[in-house]
N, C-alpha and C positions, 0 to 999 in steps of 0.2 A: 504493500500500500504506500501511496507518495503520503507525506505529512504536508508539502506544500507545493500547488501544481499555479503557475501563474503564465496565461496563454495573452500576448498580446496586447499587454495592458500600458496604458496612455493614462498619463497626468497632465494639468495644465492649472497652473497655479491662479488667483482672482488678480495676481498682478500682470498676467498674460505668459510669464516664464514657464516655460513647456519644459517640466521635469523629466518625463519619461514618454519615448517614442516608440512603442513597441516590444517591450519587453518579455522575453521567453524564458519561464525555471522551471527547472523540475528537482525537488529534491525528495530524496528516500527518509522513510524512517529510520532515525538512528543513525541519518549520516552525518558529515560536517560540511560545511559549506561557506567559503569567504569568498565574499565581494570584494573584488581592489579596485582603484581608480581613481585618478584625479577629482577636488573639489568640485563640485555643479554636473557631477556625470548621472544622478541619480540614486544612489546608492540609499541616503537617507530615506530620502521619498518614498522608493522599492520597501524598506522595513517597516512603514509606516503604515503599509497597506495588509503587513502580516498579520497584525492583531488588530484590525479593525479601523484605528484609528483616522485614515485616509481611505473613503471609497471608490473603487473602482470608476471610472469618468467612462473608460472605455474597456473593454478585454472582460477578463475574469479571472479572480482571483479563489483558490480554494486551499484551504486548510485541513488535512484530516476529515476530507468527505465534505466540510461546509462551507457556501457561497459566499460569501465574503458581502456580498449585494442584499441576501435575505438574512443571514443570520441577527439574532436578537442580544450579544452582549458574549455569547459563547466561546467567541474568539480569545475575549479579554482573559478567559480560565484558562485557554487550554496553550494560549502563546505568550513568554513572559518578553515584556520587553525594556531592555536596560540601554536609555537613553547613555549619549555621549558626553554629556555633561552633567554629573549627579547631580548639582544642583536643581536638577530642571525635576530630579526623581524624588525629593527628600527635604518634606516639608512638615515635619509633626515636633515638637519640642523636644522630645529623646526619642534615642536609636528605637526602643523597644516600642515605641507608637506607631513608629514609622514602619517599621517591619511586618506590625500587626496587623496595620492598615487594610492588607489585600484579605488575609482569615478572616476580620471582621466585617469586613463587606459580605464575605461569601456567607453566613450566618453560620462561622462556625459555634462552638459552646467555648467554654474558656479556656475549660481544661486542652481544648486541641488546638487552640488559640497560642497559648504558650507553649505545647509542643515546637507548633512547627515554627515558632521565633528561635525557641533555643538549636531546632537541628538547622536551620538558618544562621543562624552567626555563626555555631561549631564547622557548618562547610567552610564556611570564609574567612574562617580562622579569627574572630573577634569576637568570642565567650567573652563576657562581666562586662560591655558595651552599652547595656541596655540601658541606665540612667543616663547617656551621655549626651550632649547634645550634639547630633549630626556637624552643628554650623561649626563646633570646634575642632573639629576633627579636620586629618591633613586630607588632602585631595586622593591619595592612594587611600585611605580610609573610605572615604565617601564612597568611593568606587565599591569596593567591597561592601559596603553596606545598602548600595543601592543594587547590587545584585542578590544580598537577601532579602530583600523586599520583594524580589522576583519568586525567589527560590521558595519562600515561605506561601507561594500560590501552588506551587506542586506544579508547574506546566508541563507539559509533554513536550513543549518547542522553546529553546531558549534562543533570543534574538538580539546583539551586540550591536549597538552602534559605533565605530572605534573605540574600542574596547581600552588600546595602551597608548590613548592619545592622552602627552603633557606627562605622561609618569617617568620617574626617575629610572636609569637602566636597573639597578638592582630591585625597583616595586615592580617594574615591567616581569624581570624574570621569575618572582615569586605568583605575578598574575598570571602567567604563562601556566607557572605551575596548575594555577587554581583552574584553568579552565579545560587542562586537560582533564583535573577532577571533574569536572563537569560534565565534562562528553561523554561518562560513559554511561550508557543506558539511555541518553537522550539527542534527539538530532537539534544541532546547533546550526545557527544565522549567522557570519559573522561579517561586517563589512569594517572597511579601513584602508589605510595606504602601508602599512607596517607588514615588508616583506618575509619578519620571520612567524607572523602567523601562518602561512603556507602551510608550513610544517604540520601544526598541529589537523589541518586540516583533509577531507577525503578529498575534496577537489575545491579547485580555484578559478572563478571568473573576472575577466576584466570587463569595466566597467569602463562607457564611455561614450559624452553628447545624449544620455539616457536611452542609453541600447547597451546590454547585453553581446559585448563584442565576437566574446570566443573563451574556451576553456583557459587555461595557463597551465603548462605542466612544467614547468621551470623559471628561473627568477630572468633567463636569459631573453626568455620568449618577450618579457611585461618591456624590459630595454629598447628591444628590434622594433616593438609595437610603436613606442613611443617619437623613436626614430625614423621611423615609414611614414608611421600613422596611417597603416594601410587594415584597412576593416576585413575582420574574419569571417564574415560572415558569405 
């Protein structure tokens, strides 16, 4: 079964800026998947439309069997998605509100409420966080704390938007670490310009003018591209 099938799909912002021109994915369950490409190629836009938040204009977009056009909120459960700027994800007085946020929407009870906060910061490695206030915390903290607040919905689809953009190299390789924890048992989204996420990943597209250019099976191919700028397609 694909977890995300998007055929064709067209954006066009109320400013007239035409994010995406046709875009084609298919990704499997359980697989990994990063988006590379230069600024304004689409890539944010593309993730935007995974969990609902940007409706289709044109195309179709499906999730795990659901229409992206009809569904009623079910996207939000079943796709987490961890904005590029934490800031934008983590707005509640302490860690532990912020976290709880997505459980208590879903109407859990309390007691599985706190569960899934504390196996959330134990993934991301910030147990005893909970009184803290997000705003104090460094920028690699945020980061990890705005992917429990993902983590703590259970999603079946996790979805990055430059994940190790602004972190230090030593937070970068410790996020590396974390996200390989992450992948396993769940198929990931991951978009960015940072060539060593490759690695972690099953396959890699570039991105470019909001298309969907061609596979990448090496860092050498993303160079040649660049240098041509001859289209894969």
């Amino acid at each position: 079964m694909l977890a995300v099938e998007v055929r064709n799909l067209h954006y066009r912002y109320p400013d007239g800026t035409i994010a995406l021109r046709g875009v084609d994915l298919r990704v499997k369950k359980g697989e990994r998947v990063y988006l590379i490409g230069p600024n304004g190629s689409g890539k944010s836009t593309l993730l935007l439309h995974l969990n609902g938040i940007l409706k289709p204009q044109r195309g179709k977009v499906v999730i795990l069997g659901i229409d992206a056009n009809e569904e009623n909120g079910e996207l939000k459960k079943k796709v987490g998605l961890v904005f590029q700027n934490p800031d934008d994800q983590l707005f509640m007085p302490t860690v532990f509100e912020d976290v709880a946020f997505g459980p208590v929407n879903l109407k859990l009870g309390e007691a599985e409420v706190k569960k899934r906060v504390k196996m959330a910061l134990e993934m991301v490695g910030l147990t005893g966080f909970e009184n803290r206030s997000p705003h104090h915390l460094s920028y690699g903290e945020k980061k990890r704390i705005a992917i429990a607040t993902v983590l703590a919905m259970d999603p079946e689809i996790l979805v990055f938007d430059e994940p190790t953009l602004s972190l230090d190299p030593w937070i970068k390789r410790n996020f590396m670490e974390l996200l390989k924890t992450l992948g396993r048992n769940r198929t990931i989204v991951i978009s960015g310009h940072d060539l060593d996420l490759m690695k972690l990943c099953d396959r890699t597209y570039l991105m470019r003018d909001g298309r969907i250019i061609g596979e990448i099976k090496n860092r050498r191919e993303i160079f040649q591209d660049s240098k041509t700028g001859a289209s894969r397609r």
